[in-house]
N, CA and C atoms of all chains as a GROMACS GRO file, in nm:
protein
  576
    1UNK      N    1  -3.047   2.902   4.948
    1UNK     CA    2  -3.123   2.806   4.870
    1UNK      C    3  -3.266   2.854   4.844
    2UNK      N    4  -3.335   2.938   4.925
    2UNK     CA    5  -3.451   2.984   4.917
    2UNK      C    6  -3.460   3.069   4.781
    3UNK      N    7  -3.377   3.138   4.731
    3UNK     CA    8  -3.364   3.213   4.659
    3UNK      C    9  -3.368   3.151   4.549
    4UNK      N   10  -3.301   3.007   4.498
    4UNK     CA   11  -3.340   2.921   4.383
    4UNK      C   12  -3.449   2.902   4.366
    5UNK      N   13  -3.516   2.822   4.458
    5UNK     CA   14  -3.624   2.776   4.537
    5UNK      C   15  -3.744   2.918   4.460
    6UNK      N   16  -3.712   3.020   4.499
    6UNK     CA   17  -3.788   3.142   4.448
    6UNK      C   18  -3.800   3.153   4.302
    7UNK      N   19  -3.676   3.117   4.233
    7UNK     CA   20  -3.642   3.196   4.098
    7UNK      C   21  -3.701   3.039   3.968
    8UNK      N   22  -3.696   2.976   4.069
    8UNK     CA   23  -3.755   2.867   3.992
    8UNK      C   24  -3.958   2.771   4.023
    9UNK      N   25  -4.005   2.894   4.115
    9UNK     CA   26  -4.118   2.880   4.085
    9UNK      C   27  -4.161   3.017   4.013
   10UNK      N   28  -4.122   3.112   3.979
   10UNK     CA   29  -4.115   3.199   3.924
   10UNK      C   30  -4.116   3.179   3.743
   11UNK      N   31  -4.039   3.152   3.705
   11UNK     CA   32  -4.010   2.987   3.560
   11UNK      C   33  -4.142   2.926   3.586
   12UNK      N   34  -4.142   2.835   3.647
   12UNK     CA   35  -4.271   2.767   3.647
   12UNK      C   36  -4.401   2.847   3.620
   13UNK      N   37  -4.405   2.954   3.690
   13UNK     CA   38  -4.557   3.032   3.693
   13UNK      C   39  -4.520   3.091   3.533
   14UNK      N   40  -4.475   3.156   3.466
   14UNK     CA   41  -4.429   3.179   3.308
   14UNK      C   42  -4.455   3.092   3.261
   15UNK      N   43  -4.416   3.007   3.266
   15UNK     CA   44  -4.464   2.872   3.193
   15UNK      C   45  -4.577   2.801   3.203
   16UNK      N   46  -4.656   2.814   3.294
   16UNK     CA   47  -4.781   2.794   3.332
   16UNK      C   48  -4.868   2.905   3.195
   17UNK      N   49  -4.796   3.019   3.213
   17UNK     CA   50  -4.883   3.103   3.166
   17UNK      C   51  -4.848   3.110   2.954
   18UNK      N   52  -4.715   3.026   2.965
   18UNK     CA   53  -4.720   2.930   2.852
   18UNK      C   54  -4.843   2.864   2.769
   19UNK      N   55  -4.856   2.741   2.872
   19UNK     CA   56  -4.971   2.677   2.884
   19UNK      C   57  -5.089   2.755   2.844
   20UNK      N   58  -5.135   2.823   2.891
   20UNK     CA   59  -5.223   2.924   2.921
   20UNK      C   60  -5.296   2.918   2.776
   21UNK      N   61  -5.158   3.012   2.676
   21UNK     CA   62  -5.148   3.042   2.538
   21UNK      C   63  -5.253   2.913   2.462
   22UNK      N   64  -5.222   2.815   2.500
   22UNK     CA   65  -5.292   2.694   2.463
   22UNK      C   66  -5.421   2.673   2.501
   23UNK      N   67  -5.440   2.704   2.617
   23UNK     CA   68  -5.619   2.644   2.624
   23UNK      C   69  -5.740   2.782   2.553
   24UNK      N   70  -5.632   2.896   2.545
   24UNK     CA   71  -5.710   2.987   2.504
   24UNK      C   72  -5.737   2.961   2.326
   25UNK      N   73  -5.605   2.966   2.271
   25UNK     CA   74  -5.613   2.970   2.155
   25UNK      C   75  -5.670   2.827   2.127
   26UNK      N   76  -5.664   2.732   2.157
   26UNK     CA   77  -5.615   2.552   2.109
   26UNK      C   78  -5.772   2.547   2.007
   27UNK      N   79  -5.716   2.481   1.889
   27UNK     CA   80  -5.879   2.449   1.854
   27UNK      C   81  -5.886   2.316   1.924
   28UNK      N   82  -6.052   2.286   1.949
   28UNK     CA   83  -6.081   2.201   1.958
   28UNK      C   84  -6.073   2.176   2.115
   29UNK      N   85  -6.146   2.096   2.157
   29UNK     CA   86  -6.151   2.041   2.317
   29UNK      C   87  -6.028   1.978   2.353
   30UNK      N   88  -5.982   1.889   2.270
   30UNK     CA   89  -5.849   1.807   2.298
   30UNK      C   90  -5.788   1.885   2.323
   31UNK      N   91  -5.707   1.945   2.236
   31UNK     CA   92  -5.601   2.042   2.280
   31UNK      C   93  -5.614   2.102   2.418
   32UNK      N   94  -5.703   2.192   2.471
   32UNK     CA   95  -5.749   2.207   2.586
   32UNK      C   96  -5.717   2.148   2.676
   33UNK      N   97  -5.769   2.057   2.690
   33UNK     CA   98  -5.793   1.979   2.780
   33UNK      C   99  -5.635   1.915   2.844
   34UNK      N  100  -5.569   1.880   2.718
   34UNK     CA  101  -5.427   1.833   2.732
   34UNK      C  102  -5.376   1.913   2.827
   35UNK      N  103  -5.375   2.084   2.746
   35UNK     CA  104  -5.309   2.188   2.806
   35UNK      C  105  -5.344   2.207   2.976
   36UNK      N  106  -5.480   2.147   3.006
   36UNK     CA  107  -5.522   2.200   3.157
   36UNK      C  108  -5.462   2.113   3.238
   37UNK      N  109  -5.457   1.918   3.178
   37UNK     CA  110  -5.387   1.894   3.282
   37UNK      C  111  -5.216   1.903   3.278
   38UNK      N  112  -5.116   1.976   3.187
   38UNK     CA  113  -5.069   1.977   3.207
   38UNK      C  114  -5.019   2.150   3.326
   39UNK      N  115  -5.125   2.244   3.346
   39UNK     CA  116  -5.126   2.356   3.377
   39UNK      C  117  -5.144   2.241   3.542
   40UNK      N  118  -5.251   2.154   3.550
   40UNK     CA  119  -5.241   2.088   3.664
   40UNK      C  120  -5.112   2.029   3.798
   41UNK      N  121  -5.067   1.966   3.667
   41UNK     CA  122  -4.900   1.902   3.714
   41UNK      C  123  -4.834   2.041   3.773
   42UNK      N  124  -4.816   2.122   3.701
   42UNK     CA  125  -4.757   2.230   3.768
   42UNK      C  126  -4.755   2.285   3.859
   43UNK      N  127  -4.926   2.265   3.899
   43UNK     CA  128  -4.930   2.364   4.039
   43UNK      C  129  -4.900   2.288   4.127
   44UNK      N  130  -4.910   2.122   4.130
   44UNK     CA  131  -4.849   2.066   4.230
   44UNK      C  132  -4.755   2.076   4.289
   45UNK      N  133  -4.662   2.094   4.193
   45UNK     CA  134  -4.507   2.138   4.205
   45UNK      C  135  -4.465   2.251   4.240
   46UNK      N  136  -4.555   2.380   4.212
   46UNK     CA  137  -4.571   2.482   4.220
   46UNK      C  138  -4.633   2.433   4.402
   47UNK      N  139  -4.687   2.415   4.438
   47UNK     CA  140  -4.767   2.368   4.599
   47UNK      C  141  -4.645   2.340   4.684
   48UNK      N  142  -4.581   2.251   4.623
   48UNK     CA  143  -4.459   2.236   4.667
   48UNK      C  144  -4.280   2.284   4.722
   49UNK      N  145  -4.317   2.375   4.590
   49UNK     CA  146  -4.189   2.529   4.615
   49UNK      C  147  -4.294   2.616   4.701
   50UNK      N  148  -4.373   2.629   4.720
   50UNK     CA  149  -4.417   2.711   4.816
   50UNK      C  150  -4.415   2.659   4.955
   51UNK      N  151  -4.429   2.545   4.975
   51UNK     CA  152  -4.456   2.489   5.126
   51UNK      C  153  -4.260   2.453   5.131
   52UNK      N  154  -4.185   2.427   5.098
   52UNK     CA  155  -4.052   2.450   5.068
   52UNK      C  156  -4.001   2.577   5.157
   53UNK      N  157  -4.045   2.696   5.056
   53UNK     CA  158  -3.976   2.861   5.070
   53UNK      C  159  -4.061   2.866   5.246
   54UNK      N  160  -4.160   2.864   5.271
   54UNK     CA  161  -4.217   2.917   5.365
   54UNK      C  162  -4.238   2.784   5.500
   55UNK      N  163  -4.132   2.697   5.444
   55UNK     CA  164  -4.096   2.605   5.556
   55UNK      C  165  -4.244   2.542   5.651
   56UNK      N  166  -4.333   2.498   5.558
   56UNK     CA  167  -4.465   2.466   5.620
   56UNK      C  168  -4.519   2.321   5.540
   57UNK      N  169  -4.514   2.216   5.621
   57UNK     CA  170  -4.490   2.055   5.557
   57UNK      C  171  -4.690   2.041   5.487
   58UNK      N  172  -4.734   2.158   5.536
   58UNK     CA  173  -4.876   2.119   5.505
   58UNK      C  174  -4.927   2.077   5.420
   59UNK      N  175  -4.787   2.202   5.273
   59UNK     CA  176  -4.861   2.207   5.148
   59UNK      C  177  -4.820   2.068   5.082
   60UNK      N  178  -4.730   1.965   5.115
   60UNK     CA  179  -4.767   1.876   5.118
   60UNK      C  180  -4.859   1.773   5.082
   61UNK      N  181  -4.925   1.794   5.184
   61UNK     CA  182  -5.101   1.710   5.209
   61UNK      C  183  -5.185   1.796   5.109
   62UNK      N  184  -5.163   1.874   5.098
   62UNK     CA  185  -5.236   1.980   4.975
   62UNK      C  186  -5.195   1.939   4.835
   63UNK      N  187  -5.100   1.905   4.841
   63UNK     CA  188  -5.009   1.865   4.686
   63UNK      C  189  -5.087   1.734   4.662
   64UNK      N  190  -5.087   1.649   4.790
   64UNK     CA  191  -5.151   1.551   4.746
   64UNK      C  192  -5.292   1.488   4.708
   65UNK      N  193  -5.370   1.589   4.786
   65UNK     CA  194  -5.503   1.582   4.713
   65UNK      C  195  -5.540   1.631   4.612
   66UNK      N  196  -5.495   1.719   4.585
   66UNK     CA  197  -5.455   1.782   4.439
   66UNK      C  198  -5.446   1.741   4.353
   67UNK      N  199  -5.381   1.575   4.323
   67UNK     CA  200  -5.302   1.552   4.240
   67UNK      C  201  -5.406   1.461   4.235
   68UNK      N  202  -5.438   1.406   4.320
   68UNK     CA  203  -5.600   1.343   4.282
   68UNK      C  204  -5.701   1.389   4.265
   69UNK      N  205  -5.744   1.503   4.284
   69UNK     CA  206  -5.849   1.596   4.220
   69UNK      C  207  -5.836   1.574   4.089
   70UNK      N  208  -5.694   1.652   4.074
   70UNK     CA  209  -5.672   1.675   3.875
   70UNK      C  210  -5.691   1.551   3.836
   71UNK      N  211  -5.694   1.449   3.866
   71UNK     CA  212  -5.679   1.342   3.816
   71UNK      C  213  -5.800   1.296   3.763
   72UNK      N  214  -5.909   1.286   3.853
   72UNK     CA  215  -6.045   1.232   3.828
   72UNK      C  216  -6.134   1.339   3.732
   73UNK      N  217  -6.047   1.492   3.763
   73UNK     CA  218  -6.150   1.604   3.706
   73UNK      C  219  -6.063   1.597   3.543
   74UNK      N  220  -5.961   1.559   3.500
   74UNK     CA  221  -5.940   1.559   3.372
   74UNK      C  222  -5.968   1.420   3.321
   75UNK      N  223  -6.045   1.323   3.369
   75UNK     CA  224  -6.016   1.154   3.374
   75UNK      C  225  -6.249   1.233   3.305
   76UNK      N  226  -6.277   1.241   3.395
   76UNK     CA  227  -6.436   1.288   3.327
   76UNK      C  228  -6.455   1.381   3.254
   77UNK      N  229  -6.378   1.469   3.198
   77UNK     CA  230  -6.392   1.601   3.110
   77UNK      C  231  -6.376   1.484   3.011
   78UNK      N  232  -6.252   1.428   3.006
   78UNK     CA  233  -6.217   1.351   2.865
   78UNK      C  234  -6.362   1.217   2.832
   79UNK      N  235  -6.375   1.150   2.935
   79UNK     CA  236  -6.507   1.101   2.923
   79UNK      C  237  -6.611   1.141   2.856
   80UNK      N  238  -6.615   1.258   2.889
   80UNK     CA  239  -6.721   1.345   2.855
   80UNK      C  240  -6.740   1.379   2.720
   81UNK      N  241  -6.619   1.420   2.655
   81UNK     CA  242  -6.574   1.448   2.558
   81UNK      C  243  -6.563   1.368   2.442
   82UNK      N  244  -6.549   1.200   2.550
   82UNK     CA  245  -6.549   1.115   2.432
   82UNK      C  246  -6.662   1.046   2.396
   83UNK      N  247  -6.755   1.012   2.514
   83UNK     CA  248  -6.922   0.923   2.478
   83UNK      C  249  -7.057   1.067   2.464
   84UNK      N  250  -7.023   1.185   2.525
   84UNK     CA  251  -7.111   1.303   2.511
   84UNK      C  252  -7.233   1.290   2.661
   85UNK      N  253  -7.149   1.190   2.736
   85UNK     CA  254  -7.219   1.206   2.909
   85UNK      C  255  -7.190   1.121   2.985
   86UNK      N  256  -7.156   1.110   3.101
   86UNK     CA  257  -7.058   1.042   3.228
   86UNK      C  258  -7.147   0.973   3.217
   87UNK      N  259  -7.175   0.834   3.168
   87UNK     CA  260  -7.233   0.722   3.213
   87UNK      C  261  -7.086   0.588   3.199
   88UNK      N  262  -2.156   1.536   5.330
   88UNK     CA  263  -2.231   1.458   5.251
   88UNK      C  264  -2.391   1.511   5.255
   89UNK      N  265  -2.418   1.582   5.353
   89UNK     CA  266  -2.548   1.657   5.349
   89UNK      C  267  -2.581   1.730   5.268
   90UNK      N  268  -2.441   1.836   5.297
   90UNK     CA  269  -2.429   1.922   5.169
   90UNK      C  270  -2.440   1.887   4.988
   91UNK      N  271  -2.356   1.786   4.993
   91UNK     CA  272  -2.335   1.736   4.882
   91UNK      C  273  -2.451   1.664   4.829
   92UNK      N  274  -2.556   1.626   4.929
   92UNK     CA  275  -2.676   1.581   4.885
   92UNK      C  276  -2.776   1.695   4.809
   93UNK      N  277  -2.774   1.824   4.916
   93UNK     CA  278  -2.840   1.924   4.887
   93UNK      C  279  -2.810   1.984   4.749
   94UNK      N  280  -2.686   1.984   4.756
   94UNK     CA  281  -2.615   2.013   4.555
   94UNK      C  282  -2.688   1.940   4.495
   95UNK      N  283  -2.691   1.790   4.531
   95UNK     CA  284  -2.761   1.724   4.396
   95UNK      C  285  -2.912   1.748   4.344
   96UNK      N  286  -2.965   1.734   4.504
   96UNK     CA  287  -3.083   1.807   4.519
   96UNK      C  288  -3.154   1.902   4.390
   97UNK      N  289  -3.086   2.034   4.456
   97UNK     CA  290  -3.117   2.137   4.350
   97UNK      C  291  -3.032   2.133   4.228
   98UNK      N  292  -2.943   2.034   4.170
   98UNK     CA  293  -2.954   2.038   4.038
   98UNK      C  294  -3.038   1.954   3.948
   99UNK      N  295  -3.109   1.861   4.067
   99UNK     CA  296  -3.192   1.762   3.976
   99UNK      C  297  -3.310   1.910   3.952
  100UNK      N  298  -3.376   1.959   4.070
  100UNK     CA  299  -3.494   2.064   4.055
  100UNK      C  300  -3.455   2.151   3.880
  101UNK      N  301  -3.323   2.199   3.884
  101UNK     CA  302  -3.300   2.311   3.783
  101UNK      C  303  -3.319   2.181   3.672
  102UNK      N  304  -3.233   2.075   3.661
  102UNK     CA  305  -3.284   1.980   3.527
  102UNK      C  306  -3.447   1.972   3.533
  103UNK      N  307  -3.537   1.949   3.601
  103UNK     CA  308  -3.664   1.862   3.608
  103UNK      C  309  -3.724   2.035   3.520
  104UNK      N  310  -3.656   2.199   3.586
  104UNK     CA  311  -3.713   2.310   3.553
  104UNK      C  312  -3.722   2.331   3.425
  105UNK      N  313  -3.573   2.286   3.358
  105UNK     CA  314  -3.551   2.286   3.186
  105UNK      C  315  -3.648   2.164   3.114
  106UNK      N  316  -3.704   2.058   3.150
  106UNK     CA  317  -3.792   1.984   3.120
  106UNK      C  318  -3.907   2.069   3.088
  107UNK      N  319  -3.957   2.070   3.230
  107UNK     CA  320  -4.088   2.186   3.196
  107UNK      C  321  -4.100   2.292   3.104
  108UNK      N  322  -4.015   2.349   3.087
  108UNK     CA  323  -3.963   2.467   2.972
  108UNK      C  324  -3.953   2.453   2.868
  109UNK      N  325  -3.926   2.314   2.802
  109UNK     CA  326  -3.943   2.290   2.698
  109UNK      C  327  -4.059   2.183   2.664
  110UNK      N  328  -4.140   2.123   2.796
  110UNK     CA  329  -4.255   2.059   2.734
  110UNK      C  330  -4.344   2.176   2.702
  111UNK      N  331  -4.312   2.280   2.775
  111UNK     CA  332  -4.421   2.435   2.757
  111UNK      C  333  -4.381   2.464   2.597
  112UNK      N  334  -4.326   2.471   2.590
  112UNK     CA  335  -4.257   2.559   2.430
  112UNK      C  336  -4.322   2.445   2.325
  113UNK      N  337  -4.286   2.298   2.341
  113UNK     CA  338  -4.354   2.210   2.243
  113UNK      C  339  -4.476   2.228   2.264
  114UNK      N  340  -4.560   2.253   2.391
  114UNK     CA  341  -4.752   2.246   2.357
  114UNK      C  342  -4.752   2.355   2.294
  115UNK      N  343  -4.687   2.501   2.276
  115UNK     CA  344  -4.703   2.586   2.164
  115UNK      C  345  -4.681   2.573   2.026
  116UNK      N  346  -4.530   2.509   2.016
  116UNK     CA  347  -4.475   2.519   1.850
  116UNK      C  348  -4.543   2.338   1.729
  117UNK      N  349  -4.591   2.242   1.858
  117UNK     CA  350  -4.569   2.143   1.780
  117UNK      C  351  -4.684   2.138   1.700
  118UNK      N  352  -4.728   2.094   1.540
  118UNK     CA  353  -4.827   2.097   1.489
  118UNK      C  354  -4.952   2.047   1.520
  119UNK      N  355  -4.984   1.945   1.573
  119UNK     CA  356  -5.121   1.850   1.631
  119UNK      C  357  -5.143   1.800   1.707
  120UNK      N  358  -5.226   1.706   1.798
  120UNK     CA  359  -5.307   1.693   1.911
  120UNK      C  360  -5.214   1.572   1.944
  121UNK      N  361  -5.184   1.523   1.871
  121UNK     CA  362  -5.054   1.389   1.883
  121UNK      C  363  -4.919   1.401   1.984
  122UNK      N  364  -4.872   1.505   1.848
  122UNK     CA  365  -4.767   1.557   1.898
  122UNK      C  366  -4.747   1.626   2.062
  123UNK      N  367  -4.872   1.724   2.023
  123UNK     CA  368  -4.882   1.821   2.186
  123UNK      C  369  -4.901   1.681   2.272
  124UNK      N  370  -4.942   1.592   2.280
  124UNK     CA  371  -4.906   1.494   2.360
  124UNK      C  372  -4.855   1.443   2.390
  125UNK      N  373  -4.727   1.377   2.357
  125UNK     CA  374  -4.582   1.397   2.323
  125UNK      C  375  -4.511   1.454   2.445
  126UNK      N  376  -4.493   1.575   2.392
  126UNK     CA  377  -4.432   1.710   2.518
  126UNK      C  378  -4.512   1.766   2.590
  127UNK      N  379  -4.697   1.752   2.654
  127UNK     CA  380  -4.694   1.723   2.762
  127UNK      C  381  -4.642   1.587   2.859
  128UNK      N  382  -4.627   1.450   2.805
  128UNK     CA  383  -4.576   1.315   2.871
  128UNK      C  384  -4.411   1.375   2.914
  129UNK      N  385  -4.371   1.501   2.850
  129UNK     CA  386  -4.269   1.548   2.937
  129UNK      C  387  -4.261   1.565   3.023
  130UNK      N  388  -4.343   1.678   3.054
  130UNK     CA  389  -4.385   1.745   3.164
  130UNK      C  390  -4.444   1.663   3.261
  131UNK      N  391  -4.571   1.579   3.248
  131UNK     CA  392  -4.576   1.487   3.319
  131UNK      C  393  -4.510   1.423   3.427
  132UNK      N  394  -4.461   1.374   3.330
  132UNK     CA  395  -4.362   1.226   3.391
  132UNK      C  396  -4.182   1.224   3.398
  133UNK      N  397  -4.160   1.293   3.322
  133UNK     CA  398  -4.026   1.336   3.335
  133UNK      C  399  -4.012   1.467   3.485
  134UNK      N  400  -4.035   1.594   3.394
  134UNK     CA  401  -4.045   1.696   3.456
  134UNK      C  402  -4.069   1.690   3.648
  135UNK      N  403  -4.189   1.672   3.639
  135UNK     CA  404  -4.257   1.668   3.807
  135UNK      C  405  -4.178   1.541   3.848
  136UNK      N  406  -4.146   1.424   3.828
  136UNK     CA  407  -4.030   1.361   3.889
  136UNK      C  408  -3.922   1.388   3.930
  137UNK      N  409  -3.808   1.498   3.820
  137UNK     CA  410  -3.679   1.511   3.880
  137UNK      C  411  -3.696   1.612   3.916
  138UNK      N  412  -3.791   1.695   3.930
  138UNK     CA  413  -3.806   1.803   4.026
  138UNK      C  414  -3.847   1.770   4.169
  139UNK      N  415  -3.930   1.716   4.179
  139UNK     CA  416  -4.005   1.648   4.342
  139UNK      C  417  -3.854   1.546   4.390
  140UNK      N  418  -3.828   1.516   4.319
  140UNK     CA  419  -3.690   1.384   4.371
  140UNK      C  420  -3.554   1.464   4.419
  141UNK      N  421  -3.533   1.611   4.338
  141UNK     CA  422  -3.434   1.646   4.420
  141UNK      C  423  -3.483   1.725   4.541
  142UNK      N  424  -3.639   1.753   4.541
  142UNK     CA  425  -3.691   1.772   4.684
  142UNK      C  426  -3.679   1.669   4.810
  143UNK      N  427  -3.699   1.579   4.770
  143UNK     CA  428  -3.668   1.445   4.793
  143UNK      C  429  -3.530   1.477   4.832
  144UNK      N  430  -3.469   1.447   4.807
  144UNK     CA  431  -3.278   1.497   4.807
  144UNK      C  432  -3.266   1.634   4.896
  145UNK      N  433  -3.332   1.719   4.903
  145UNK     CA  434  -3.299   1.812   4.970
  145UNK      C  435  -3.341   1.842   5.115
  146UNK      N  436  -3.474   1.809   5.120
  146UNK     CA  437  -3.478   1.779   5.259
  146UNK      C  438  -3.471   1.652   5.341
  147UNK      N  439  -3.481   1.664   5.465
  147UNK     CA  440  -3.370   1.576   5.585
  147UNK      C  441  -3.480   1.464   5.565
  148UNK      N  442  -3.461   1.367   5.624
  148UNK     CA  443  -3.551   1.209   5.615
  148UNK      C  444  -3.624   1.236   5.728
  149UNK      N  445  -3.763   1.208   5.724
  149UNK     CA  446  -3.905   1.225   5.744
  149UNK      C  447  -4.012   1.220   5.662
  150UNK      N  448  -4.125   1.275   5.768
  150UNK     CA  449  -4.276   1.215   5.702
  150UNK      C  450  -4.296   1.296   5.586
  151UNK      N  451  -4.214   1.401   5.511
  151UNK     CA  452  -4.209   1.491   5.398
  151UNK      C  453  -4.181   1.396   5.254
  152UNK      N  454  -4.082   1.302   5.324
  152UNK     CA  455  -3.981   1.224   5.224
  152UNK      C  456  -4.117   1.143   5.183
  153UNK      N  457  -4.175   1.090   5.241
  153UNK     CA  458  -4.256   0.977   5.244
  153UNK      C  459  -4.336   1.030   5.152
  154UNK      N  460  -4.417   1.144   5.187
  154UNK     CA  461  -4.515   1.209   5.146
  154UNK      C  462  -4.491   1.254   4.965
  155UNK      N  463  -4.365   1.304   4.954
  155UNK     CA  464  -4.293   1.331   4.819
  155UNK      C  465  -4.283   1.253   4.716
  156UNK      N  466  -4.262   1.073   4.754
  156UNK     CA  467  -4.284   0.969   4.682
  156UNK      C  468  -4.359   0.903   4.680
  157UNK      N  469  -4.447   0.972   4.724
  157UNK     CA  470  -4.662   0.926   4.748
  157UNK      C  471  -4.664   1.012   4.636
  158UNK      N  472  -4.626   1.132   4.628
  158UNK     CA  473  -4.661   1.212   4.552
  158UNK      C  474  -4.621   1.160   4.390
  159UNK      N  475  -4.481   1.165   4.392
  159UNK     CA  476  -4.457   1.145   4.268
  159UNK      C  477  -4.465   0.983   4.182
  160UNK      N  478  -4.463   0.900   4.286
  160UNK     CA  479  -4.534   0.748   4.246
  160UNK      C  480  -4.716   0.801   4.170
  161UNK      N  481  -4.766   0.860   4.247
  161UNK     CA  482  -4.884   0.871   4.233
  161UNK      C  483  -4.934   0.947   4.056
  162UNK      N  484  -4.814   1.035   4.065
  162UNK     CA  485  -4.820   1.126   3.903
  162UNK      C  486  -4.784   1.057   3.816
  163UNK      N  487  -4.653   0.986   3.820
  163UNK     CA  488  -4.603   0.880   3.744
  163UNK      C  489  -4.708   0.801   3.640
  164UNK      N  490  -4.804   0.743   3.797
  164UNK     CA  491  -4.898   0.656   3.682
  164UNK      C  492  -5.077   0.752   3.647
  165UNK      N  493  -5.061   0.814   3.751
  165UNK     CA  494  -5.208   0.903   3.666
  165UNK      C  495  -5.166   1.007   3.562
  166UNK      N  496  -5.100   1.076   3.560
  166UNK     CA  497  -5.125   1.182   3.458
  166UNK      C  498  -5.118   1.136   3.335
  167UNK      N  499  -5.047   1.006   3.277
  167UNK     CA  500  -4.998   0.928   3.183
  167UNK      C  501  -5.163   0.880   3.105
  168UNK      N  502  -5.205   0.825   3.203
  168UNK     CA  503  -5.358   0.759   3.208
  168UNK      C  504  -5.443   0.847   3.176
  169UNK      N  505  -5.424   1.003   3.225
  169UNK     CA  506  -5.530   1.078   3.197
  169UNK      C  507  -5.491   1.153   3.036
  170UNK      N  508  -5.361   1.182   2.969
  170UNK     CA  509  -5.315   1.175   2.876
  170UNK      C  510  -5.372   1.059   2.741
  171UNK      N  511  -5.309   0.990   2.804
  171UNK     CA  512  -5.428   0.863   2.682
  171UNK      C  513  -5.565   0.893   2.712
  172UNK      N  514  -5.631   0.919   2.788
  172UNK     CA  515  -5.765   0.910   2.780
  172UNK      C  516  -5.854   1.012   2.692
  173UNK      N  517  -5.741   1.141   2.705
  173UNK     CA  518  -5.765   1.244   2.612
  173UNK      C  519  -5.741   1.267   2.474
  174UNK      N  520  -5.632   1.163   2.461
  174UNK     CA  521  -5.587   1.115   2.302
  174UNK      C  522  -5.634   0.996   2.267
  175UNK      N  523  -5.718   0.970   2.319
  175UNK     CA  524  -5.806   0.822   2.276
  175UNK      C  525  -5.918   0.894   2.232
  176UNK      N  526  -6.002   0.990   2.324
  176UNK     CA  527  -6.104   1.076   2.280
  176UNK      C  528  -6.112   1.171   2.148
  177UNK      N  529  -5.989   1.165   2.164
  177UNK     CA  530  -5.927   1.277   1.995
  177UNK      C  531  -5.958   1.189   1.890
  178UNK      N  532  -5.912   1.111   1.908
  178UNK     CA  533  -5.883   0.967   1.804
  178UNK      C  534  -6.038   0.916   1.761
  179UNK      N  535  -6.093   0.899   1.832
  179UNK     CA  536  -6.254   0.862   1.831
  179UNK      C  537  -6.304   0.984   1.786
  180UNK      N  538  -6.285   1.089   1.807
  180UNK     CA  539  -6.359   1.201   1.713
  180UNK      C  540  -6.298   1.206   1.588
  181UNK      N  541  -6.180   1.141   1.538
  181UNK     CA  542  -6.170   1.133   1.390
  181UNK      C  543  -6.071   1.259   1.414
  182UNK      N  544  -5.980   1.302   1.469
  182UNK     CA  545  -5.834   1.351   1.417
  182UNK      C  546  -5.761   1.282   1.375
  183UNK      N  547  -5.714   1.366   1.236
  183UNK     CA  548  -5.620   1.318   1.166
  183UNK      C  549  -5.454   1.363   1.220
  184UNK      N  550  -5.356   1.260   1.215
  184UNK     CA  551  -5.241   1.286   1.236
  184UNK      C  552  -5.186   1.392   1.116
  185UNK      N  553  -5.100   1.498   1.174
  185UNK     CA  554  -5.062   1.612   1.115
  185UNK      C  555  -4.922   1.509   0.967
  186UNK      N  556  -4.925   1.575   0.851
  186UNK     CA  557  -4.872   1.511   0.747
  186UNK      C  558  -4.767   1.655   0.714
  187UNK      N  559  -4.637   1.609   0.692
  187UNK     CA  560  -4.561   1.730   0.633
  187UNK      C  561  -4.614   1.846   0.534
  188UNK      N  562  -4.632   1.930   0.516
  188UNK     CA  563  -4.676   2.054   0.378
  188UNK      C  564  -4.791   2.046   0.411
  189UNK      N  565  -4.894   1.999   0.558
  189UNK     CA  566  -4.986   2.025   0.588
  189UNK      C  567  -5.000   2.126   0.689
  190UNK      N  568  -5.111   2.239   0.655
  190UNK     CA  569  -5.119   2.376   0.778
  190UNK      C  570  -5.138   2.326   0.890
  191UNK      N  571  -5.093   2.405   0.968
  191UNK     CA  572  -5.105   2.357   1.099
  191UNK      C  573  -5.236   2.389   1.222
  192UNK      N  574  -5.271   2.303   1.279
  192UNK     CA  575  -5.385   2.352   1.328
  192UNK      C  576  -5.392   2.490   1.404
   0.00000   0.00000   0.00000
């Protein structure tokens, strides 16, 4: 099972680098921005096949602050983006 | 029945993988800021669900399980939220929705 487990965060990181294609090229901030948190979601999951393969419940607790990091840090970029300063 | 859990397991992961794969391919091919929003709410909310759930499914019941549907309760409703917030911001800067025989951004 490890070996799925392998071949399918492997997919994921390609596809990440999918993503990628987008924040580089994207016009405009929106686009961007879309693209980062969806590069976000990934690594969670990506946090997750790793603490999985290497049998360590930590990454876990890592997945989960994470997921609230991305959250607040794409929640004020877009803020930002939309009045021109975090008030 | 363990086993048979673990099957389901990793075929929800390989479905939740083909999700991701094609919300990736739509933020490349689809024409506008709309749309690319669209097929990221794939990825999102589809995707990272039936992937984390047949994790969920695959390993044994414990503080992992718990932790997994902290996790994916938690994505469910933020990434969705942070999605509109970024297509609300689009919208307020005056993007126009993409129209057929129009270039693409």
């Amino acid at each position: 099972m490890t070996g799925i487990f392998m071949i399918s965060g492997v997919v994921l990181i390609f596809t990440t680098f999918l993503c990628l294609y987008r924040v580089v090229v994207g016009p405009g901030a929106s686009n961007r921005l879309l693209a980062v948190n969806v590069i976000g979601t990934k690594t969670i999951v990506l946090l997750v096949i790793i603490g999985f393969i290497y049998e360590r419940p930590v990454f876990l607790d890592i997945a989960l602050a994470y997921a609230m990091i991305n959250f607040i840090a794409t929640l004020a970029m877009a803020k930002y983006y939309e009045q021109g300063c975090i008030c | 029945m363990i086993e048979l859990l673990r099957i389901l397991g990793v075929a929800l992961i390989l479905l939740g993988l083909f999700f991701m794969i094609a919300s990736s391919l739509g933020l490349i091919r689809l024409p506008d800021i709309y749309t690319r929003a669209h097929a990221s709410g794939k990825c999102d909310a589809l995707g990272q669900a039936l992937m984390l759930f047949g994790f969920v499914l695959y390993a044994d019941f414990g503080p992992e399980t718990v932790k997994l549907v902290l996790i994916i309760v938690m994505l469910y409703i933020l990434t969705p939220t942070a999605t509109h917030a970024i297509v609300r911001a689009a919208y307020i800067h005056g993007k126009k929705p993409w129209k057929r025989g129009e270039e693409r951004e």
